[in-house]
C-alpha angles and dihedrals in degrees: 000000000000126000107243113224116206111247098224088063105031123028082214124089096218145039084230092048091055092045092049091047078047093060098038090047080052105057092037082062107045089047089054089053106052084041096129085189106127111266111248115222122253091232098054088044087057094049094046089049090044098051085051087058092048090053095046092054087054100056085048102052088046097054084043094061 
């Protein structure tokens, strides 16, 4: 039968349901970390997002009119 967790103190309903995010959580971590892909720089992340916001105000603006 599953622990219940009281939801003032855990956003999870069980003890078995934090663990498994835990673990998951875990693993997501670890993997990220032995990634060897190259790092991308924050700035040219920013500029890449910017210009597809640009791009989706555009579109918008354009459907609007």
């Amino acid at each position: 039968m599953p622990t219940p967790l009281d939801p003032i103190v855990s956003e999870f309903a069980t003890v078995e349901e934090a663990e498994a995010y835990d673990q998951w959580f875990r693993e997501k971590v670890r993997r990220a970390m032995a990634d060897t892909r190259p790092l991308i720089p924050h700035d040219q992340v920013m500029a890449e997002m910017e210009e597809i916001i640009t791009e989706a105000e555009k579109r918008r603006k354009s459907r609007a009119a």
